[in-house]
C-alpha positions in Angstrom: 48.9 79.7 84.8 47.4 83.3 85.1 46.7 85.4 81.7 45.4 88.8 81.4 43.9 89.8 78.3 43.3 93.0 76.5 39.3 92.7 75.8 36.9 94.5 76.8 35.6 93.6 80.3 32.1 94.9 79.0 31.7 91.4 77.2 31.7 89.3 80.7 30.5 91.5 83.4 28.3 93.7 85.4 29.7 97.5 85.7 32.6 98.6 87.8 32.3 98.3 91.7 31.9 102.1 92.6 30.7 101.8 96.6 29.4 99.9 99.4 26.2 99.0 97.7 27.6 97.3 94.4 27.4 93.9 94.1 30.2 91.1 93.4 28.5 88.5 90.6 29.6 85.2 91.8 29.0 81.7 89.7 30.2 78.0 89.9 30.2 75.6 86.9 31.2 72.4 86.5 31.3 72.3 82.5 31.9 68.4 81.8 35.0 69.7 79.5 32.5 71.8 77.4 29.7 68.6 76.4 26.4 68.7 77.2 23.6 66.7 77.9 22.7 66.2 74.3 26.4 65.1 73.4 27.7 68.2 71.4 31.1 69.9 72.5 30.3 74.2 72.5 32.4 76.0 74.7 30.8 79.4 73.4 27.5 78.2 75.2 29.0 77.5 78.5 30.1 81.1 78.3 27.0 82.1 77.3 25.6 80.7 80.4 27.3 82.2 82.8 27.7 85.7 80.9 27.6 88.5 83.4 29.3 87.0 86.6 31.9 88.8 87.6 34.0 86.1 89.6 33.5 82.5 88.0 34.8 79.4 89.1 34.9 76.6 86.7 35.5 72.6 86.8 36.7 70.0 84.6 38.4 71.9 82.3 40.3 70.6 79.5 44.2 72.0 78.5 45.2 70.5 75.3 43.8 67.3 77.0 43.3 65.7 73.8 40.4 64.8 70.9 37.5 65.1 73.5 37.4 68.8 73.9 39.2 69.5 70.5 42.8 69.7 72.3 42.4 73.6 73.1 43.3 74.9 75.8 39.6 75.8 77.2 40.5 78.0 80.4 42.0 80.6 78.0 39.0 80.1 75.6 36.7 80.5 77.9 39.2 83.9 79.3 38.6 85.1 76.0 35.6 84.4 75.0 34.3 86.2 78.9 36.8 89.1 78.5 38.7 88.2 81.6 41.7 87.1 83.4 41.9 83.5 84.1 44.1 81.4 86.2 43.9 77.6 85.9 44.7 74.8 88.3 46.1 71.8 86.6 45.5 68.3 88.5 45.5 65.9 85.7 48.3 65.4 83.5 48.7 63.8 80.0 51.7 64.5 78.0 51.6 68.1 77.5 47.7 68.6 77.8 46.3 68.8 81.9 43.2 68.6 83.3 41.8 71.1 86.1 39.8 73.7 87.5 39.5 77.0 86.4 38.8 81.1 87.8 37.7 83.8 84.9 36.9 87.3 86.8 37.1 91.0 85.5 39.5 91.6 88.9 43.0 91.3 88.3 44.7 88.3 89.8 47.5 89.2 91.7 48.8 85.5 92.2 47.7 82.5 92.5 48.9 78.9 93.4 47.3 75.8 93.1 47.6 73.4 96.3 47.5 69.3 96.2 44.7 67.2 98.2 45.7 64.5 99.5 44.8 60.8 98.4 43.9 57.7 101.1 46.2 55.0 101.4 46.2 52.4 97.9 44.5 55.3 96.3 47.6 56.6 94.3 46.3 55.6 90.8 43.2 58.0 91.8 42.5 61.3 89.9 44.2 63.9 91.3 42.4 66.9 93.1 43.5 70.0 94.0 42.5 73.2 95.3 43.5 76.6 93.0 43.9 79.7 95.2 43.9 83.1 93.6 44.4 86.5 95.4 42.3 89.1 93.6 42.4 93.3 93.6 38.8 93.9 94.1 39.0 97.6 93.6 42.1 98.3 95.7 40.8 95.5 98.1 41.9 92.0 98.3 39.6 88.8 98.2 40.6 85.2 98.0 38.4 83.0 95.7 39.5 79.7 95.8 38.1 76.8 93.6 38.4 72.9 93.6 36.7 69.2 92.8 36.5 66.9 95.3 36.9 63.0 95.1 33.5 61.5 93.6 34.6 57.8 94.3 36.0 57.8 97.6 34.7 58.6 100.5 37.9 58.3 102.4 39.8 60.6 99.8 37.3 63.3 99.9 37.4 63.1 103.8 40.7 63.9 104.4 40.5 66.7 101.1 37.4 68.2 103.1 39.9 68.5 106.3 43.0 69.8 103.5 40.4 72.5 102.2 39.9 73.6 105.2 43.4 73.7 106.8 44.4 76.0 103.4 41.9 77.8 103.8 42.1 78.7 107.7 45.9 80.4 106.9 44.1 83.3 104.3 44.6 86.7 106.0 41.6 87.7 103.6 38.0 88.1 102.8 37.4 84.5 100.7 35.2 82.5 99.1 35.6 79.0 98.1 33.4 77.5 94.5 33.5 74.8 93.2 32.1 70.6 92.4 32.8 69.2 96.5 30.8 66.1 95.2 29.1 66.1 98.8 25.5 66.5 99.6 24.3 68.8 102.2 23.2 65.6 104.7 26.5 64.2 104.4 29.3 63.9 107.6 31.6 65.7 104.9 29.3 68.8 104.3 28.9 69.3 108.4 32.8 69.1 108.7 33.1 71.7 106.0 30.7 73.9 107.7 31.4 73.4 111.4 31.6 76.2 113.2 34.5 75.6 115.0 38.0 74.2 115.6 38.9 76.7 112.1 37.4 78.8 109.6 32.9 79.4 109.1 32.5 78.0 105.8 29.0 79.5 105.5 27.1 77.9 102.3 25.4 80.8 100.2 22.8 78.7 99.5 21.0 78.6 102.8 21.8 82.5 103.2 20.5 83.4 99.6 18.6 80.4 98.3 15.6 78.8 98.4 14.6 75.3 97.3 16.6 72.1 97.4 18.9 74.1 94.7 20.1 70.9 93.1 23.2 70.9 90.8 22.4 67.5 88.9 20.1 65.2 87.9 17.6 67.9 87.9 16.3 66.6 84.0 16.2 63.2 85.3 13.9 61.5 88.3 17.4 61.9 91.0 18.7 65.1 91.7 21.3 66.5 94.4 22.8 69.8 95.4 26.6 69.2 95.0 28.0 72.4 93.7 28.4 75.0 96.0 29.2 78.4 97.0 30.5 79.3 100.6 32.1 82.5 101.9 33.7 83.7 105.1 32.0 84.3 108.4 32.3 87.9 108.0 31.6 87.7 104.2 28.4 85.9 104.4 26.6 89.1 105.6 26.9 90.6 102.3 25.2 87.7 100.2 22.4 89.0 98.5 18.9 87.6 100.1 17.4 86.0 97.4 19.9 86.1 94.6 21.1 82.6 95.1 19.6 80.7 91.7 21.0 77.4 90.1 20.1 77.4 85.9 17.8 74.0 85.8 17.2 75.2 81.9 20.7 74.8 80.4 22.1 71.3 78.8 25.5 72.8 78.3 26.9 70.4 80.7 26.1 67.7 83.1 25.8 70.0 86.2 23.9 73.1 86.5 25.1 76.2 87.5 25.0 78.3 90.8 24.8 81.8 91.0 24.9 84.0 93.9 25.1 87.9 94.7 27.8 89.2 97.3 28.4 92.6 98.6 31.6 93.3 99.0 32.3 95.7 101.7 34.5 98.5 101.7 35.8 98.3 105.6 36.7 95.1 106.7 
């Protein structure tokens, strides 16, 4: 599902790209359908948190999914509420509500399709995960942004979706970035996979290019935290991340995951 809507773009985001030194606003937030920490459903401040991005990948959104989030449909709330397009990637189905990931940019979306991972044997009652790929115009340039939520419960399932992600991934004849919840830490086998060098695609983790700390996503209010959300770009991409603009928002309660926020310079030959 991709919508476009007539608001004002000056809501959301940073100003216009206008040359090889502007800067591409990137953010990844797993919003735990729009509850917080402290148990109260507001949509409003999970946009409020990630206000100003310019590319923003979202997880666990609701679509008419029923009393828990209010049955809206929260990928075109949050699109509104942001001023931007959205596409959503529905992986969870109940009657005529779905459950997903999400991408809310100021750049049009020129397409988009949203790909299956694949489940281990005896594993077909699992939730189902999937990858949403969008092709955006980045002024007159294209960039894939991809988003997805990897298996929490099973190592074997996220495995083979780590090797899936990749494999889609590898076939993009653009400039990409992937965002999203992979539910792996960065000492994991499934994290060095994802960021082997080689057979396939760099997956280069913005983090360790742009960050600094352990940049934990959750439990970061509690006495166990982990860095599970992520950001990764291209090979070629991954000299434009912005040295020290990687941050993760350890103040906000909006959800049950913090966060991540990273600065990428787009560049204008490729």
């Amino acid at each position: 599902m991709i919508r476009r809507l007539a608001l004002s773009f000056g809501l959301l985001l940073s100003p216009a790209l206008a040359g090889a030194q502007d800067v591409i606003k990137l953010a990844t937030f797993n919003i735990h359908h729009g509850e917080g920490t402290d148990g109260k459903l507001d949509l409003k401040r999970v946009a409020d948190v990630v206000r100003g991005a310019d590319v923003i990948a979202f997880q666990e959104i609701d679509v008419r999914f029923g009393d828990r989030s209010g049955g809206v449909d929260q990928a075109e709330q949050l699109g509104k509420e942001l001023g931007g397009n959205f596409a959503f990637g529905p992986n969870l189905l109940r009657g005529e509500g779905s459950y997903g990931v999400a991408l809310v940019t100021r750049f049009p979306i020129v397409g988009h399709t949203n790909h299956r991972l694949p489940r281990s044997e005896g594993r077909d009652k699992a939730e189902p995960r999937g990858l949403l790929e969008c092709r955006l115009d980045v002024d007159g340039k294209p960039l894939r942004v991809y988003v997805t939520h990897l298996a929490h419960d099973s190592g074997a399932d996220r495995a083979l979706q780590v090797a899936r992600v990749r494999e889609i991934v590898a076939a993009s004849p653009d400039p990409w970035v992937v965002m999203g919840d992979f539910n792996l830490r960065p000492d994991s086998a499934d994290y060095r996979t994802l960021t082997a060098p080689e057979p396939g695609p760099r997956f280069i983790d913005a983090w360790t290019v742009a960050g600094k700390g352990p940049g934990d996503t959750i439990g970061v209010h509690g006495t166990r935290s982990a860095r599970i959300d992520y950001v990764f770009t291209s090979g070629p991409l991954a000299a434009g991340l912005v040295a020290g603009s990687a941050r993760v928002d350890v103040e906000t309660i909006a959800s049950d995951h913090q966060p991540v926020f990273v600065d990428l310079r787009f560049p204008t030959d490729r």
